[in-house]
N, C-alpha and C positions, 0 to 999 in steps of 0.2 A: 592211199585212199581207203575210205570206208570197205569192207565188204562184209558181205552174211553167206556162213555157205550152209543149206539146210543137206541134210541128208541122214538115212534112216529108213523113209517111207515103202513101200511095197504093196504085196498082192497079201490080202490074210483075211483067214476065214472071221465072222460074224463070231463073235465073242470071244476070237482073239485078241493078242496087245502086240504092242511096237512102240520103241523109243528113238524120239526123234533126236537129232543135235543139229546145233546153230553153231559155227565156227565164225568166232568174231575177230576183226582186224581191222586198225586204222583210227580206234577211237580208244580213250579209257574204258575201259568195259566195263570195269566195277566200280563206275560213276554213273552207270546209267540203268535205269530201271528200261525192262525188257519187256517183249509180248509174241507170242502166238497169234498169228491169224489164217483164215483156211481159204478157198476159193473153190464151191462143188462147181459144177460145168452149168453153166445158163444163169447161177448167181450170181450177187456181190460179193465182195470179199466180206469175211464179218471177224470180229474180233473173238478170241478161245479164251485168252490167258495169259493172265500179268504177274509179273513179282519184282518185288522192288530190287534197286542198286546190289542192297546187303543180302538180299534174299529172306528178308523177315518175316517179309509179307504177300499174299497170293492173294489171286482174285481168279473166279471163272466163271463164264458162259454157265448160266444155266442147261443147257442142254446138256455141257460136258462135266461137271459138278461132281462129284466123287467118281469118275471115271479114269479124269485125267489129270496129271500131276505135274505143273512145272516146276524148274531146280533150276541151279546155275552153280556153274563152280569159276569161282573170279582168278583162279590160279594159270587155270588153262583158255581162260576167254570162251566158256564153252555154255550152252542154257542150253535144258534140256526140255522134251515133252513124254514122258509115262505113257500110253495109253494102253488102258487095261477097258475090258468088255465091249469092244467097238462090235458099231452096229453101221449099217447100209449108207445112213446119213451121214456119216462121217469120212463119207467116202468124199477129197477133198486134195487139193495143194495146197502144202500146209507152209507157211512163209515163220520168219521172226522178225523180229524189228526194233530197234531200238524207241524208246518214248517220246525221245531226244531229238532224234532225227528223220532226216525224209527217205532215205536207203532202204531198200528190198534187196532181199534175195532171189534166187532163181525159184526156188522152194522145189519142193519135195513130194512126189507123187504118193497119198496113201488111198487104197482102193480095197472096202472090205467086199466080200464077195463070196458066195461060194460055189 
């Protein structure tokens, strides 16, 4: 069956970074275009960060816009999330997802703080 396992996230100071990974299983992985999305406490879920099947192409969240960086390596079933200069609001569960499908992860507690 499908799964996503997010992990990565943590406690880090305000203009710190952390890289997140999504372990992917149960689907072709590098047939599907992937995505980032986060959940702060009292929000919606909202969308971070897309990049296609091949990895050609990236999209992001204005908020997180040269900050944060997705990748995927199709070898290892593995998409990743860069985060460099995190601030307060990014303080969040951060999930992946395929485009394709309806499957979540457990996601990933990141909490910047200091």
């Amino acid at each position: 069956q499908v799964q996503l396992v997010e992990s990565g996230g943590g406690l880090v100071q305000p203009g710190g970074s952390l890289r997140l990974s999504c372990a992917a299983s149960g689907f072709t992985f590098s047939s599907h275009p992937m995505k980032w999305y986060r959940q702060a406490p009292g929000k919606e879920r909202e969308w971070v960060a897309s990049i296609t099947d091949g990895g050609g192409s990236t999209l992001y969240a204005g908020s997180v816009q040269g900050r944060f960086t997705i990748s995927r390596d199709n070898a290892k079933n593995r998409l990743y999330l860069q985060m460099n200069g995190l601030k307060s609001e990014d303080t969040a569960v951060y999930y992946c997802k395929s485009e394709r499908l309806t499957n979540w992860g457990q996601g990933t507690q990141v909490t910047v703080s200091s």
